[in-house]
C-alpha positions in Angstrom: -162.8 31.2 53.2 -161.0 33.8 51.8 -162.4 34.8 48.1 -159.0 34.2 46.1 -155.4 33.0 47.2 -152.2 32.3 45.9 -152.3 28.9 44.7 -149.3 26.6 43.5 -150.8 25.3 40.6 -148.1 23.1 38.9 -144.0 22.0 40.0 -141.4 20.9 38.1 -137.9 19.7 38.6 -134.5 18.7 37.2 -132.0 16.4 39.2 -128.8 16.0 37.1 -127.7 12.6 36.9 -124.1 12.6 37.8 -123.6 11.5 41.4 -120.8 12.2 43.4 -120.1 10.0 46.3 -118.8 10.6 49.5 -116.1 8.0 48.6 -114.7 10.3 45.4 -113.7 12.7 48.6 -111.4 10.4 50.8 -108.3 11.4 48.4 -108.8 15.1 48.5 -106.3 17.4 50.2 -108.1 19.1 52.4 -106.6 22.4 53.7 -107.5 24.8 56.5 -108.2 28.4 56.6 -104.7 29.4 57.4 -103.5 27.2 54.0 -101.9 24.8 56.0 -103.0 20.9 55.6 -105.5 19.6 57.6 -104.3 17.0 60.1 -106.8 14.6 60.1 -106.8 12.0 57.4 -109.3 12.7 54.2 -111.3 9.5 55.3 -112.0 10.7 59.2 -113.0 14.3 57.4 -115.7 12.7 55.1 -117.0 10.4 57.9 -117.7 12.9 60.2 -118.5 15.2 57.7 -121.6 12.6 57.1 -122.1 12.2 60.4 -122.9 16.0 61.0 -124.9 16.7 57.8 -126.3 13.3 56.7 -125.3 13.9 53.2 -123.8 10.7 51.5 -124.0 11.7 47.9 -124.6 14.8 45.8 -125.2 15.5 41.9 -123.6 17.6 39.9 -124.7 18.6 35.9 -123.4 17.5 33.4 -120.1 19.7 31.6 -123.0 20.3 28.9 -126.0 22.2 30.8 -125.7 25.4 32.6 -127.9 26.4 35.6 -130.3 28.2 33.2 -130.4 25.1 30.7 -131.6 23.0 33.6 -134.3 26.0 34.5 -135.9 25.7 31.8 -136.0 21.9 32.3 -138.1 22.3 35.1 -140.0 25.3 34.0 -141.4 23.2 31.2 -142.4 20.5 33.4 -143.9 23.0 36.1 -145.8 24.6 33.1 -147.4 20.9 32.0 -148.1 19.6 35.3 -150.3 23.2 35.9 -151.6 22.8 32.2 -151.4 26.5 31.5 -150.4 28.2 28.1 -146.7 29.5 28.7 -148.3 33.0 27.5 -150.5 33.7 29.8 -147.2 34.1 32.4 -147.0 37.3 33.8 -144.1 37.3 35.6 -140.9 34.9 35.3 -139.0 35.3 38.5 -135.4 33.0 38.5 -133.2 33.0 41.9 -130.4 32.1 41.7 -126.8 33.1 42.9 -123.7 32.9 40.8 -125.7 32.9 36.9 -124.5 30.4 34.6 -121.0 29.1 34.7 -119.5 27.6 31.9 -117.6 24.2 33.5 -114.2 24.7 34.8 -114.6 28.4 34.3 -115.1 30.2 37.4 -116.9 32.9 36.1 -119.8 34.4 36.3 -122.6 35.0 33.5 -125.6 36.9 34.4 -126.0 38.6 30.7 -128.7 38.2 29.7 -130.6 37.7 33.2 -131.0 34.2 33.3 -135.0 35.1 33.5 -134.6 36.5 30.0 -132.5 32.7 28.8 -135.7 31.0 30.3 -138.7 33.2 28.6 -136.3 32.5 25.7 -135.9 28.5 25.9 -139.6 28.7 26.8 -140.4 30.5 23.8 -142.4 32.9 25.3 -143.1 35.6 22.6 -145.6 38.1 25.4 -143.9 41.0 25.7 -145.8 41.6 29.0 -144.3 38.7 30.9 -141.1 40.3 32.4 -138.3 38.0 33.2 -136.0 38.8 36.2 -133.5 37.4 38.5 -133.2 37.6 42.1 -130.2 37.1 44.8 -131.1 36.4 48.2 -128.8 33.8 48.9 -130.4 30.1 49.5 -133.8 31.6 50.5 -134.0 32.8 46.7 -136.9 30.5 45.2 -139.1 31.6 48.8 -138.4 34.8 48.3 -139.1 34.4 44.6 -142.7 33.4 45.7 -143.1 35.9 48.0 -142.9 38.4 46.0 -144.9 36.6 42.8 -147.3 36.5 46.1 -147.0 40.2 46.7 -147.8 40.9 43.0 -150.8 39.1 42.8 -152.5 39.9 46.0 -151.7 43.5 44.4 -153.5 42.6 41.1 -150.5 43.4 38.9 -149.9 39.5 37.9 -152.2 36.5 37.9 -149.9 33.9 36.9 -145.7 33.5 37.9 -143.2 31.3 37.2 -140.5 30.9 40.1 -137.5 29.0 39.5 -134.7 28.4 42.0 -131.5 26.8 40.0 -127.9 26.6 40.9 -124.5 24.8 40.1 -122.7 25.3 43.5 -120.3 22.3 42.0 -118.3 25.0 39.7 -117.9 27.4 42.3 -116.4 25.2 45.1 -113.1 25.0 46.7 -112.4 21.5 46.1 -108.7 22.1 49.0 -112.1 23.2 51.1 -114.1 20.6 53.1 -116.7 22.5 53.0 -116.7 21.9 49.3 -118.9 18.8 50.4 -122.0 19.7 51.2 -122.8 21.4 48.0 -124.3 20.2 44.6 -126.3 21.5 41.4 -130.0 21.5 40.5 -133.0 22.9 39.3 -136.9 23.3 40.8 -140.1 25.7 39.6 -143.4 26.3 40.1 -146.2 28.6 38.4 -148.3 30.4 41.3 -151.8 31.8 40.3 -154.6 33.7 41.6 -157.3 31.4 42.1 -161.1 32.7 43.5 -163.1 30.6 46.3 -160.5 28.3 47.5 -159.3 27.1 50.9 -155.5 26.4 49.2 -152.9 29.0 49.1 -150.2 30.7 50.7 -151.8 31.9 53.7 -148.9 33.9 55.6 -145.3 35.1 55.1 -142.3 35.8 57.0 -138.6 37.6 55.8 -136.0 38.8 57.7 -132.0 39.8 57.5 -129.3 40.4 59.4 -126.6 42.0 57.8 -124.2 43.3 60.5 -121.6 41.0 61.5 -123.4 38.4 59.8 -123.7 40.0 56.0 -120.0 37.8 55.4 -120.6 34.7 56.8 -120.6 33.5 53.1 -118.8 35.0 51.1 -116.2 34.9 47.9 -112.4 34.3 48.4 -109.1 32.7 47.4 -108.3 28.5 47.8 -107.1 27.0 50.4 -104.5 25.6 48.5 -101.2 27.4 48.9 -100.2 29.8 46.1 -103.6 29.5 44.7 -104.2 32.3 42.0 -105.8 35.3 44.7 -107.5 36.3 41.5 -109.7 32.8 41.5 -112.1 33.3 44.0 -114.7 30.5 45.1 -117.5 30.3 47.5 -116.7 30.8 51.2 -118.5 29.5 54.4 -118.3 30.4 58.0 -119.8 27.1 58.7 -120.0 27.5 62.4 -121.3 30.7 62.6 -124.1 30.3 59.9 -124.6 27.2 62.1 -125.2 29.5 65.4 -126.6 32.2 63.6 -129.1 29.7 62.0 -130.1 27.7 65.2 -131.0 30.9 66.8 -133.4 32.6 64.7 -134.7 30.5 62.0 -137.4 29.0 64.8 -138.1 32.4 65.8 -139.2 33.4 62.4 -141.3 30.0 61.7 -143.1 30.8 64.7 -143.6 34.5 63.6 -145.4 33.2 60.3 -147.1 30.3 62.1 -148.3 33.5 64.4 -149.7 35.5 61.4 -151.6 32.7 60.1 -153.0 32.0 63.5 -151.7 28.7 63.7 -150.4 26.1 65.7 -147.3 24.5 65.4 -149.6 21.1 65.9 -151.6 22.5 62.4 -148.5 22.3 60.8 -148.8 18.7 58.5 -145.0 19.0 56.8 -141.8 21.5 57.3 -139.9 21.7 54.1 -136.6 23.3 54.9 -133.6 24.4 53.0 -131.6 21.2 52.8 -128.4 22.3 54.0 -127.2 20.3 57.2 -129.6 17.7 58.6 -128.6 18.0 61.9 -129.3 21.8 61.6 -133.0 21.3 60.2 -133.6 18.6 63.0 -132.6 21.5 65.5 -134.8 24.1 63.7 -138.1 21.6 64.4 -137.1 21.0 67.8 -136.7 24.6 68.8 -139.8 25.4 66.8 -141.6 22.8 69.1 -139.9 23.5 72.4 -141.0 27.4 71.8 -144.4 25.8 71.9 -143.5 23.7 75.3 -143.5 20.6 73.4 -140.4 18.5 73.7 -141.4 15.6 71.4 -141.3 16.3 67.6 -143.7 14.3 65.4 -142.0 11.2 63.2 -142.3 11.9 59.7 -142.8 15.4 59.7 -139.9 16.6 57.6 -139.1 15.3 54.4 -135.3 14.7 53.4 -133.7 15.0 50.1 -129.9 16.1 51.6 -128.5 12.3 51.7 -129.0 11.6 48.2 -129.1 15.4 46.7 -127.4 17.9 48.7 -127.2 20.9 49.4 -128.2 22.6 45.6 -129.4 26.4 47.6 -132.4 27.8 46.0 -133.2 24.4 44.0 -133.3 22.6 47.4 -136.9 23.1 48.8 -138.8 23.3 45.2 -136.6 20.1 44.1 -138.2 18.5 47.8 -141.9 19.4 47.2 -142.1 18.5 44.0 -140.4 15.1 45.2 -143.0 14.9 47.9 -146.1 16.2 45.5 -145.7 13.2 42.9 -145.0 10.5 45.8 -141.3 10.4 45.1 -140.1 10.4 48.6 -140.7 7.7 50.7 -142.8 7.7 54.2 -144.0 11.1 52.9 -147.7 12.2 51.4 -149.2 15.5 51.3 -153.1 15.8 50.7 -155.5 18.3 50.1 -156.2 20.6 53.3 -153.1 20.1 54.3 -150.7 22.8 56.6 -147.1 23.2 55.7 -144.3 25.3 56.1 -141.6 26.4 53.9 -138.5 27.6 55.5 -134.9 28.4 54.6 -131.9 30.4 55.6 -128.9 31.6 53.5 -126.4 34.3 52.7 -127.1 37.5 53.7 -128.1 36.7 56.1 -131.4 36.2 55.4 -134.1 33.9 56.5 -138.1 33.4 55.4 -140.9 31.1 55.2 -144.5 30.6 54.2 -147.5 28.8 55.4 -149.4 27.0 52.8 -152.1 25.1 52.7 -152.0 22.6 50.0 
């Protein structure tokens, strides 16, 4: 047993209630890359479109709240549910990717650092905590907790708040089918030392590739013809991230799983960056086959993308605090548990942790 560990102590998360169907899509105009119209009807484009990511619905926030409104939503949840006075936070550590948007804006708002908004909406008056943001595309609220990890192992914090928030929905290309998968939300957690336990993060594992692959996401003009080229919205290679994903994501699972010196078989839950279902179920099978084991356990990785989408860095802290409070159907965790946390994202870059709950 190792004398202290990082230990997630508390979660906390915000789903907005507006839901977006895959129905609200069938009269879009879809257009292609080359700003011509897409020849297949809207209808065949959101049914397969299903059929490839599972996604049926998605939630957007409300014209109202801004990603760092909802941050602080979860943050005060997170904070209650690990019964900690908001002062004795050392660090406040917010990933996120495109700041706070005002709706039908477009534009970008990342002054203050949306750290600083929550310390402020948290009231937090300790000048010690330091509030910052991070961008590492999708992987942002894993990385976030790496490094809250990498502080505390190093004795400069004790106690961290990592939030992962987003509202993808006001940076979309709705002429871009694409423009589907994503969706808004908010999840945090507070990490903290604590001394003679089994729980905690016991190994870590980053990587990125930023040759060809630094611009499979990207920012660009619609795909609508004689679209402002001043407007710029999100941009997927959905293909290559596909590819790119498939290929190295298992590779890096099995890297952590390696530094923990553990089995894939230890391994009690995978929560992954909900971004194509298809994709994650190919990420688990890989991870297995790399093992020689062609038959992946039922009920081994719990789902939020039908219902929620794909929200980036809210995803995976949205799914285990979900899975924590017994939210999710078919899926428990318990004390002692193994489980992964894995994601991949713009950049490209890719990490995970083993914890054990």
């Amino acid at each position: 047993m190792q004398s202290s560990r990082t230990v997630i102590t508390g979660t906390g998360s915000f789903i907005p209630p507006h839901i977006k169907t895959n129905l609200d899509f069938t009269s879009a105009e879809f257009y292609g890359e080359d700003h011509h119209p897409l020849p297949t009807p809207a209808e065949e484009i959101v049914e397969k479109f299903k059929d490839i990511t599972g996604i049926e619905e998605r939630r957007y926030a409300d014209y109202d709240l801004k990603s760092s409104d909802m941050a602080i939503i979860a943050s005060r949840i997170a904070i209650e549910d690990a019964g900690i006075d908001p002062e004795t936070i050392d660090q406040i550590i917010f990933a996120h990717n495109f700041g706070d948007i005002v709706k039908d804006s477009i534009q970008t708002d990342v002054l203050p650092a949306l750290a600083s908004r929550v310390k402020h909406g948290l009231g937090i008056r300790n000048p010690a905590c330091v509030a910052y943001d991070i961008l590492f595309g999708c992987p942002g609220w894993i990385q976030g907790v790496i490094q809250g990890h990498a502080y505390i192992t190093a004795g400069i914090a004790k106690k961290c708040l990592v939030i992962g928030s987003e509202t993808l929905s006001r940076v979309i290309d709705v002429h871009d089918r694409d423009s589907m998968i994503f969706s808004d939300g908010a999840g945090a957690c507070i990490i903290e030392t604590m001394d003679e336990t089994s729980s905690g993060i016991i190994s870590t594992s980053v990587q990125s590739h930023c040759i060809d692959e630094a611009f499979y996401l990207t920012m660009g003009k619609s795909y609508l013809p004689d679209a402002d080229p001043n407007v710029r919205y999100m941009k997927m290679k959905g293909r290559k991230v596909y590819e790119y994903a498939i290929k190295h994501v298992p590779q890096a699972m099995k890297d952590c799983l390696d530094k923990a010196g553990l089995h894939v078989t230890d391994v009690k839950k995978f929560f992954l960056h909900q971004a194509n279902e298809k994709m994650d179920e190919g990420f688990v099978k890989a991870l297995y086959r790399l093992y020689g084991i062609k038959e992946v356990p039922h009920h081994i990785m719990p789902m939020s993308i039908h219902k929620l989408g794909n929200s980036s860095v809210a995803t995976i802290p949205t799914l285990y605090d979900l899975v924590k409070r017994n939210l999710l159907h078919d899926h428990t965790i318990a004390k002692g548990d193994i489980v992964m946390f894995a994601s991949v994202g713009a950049g490209m870059n890719i990490n995970a942790f083993c914890y054990r709950v």
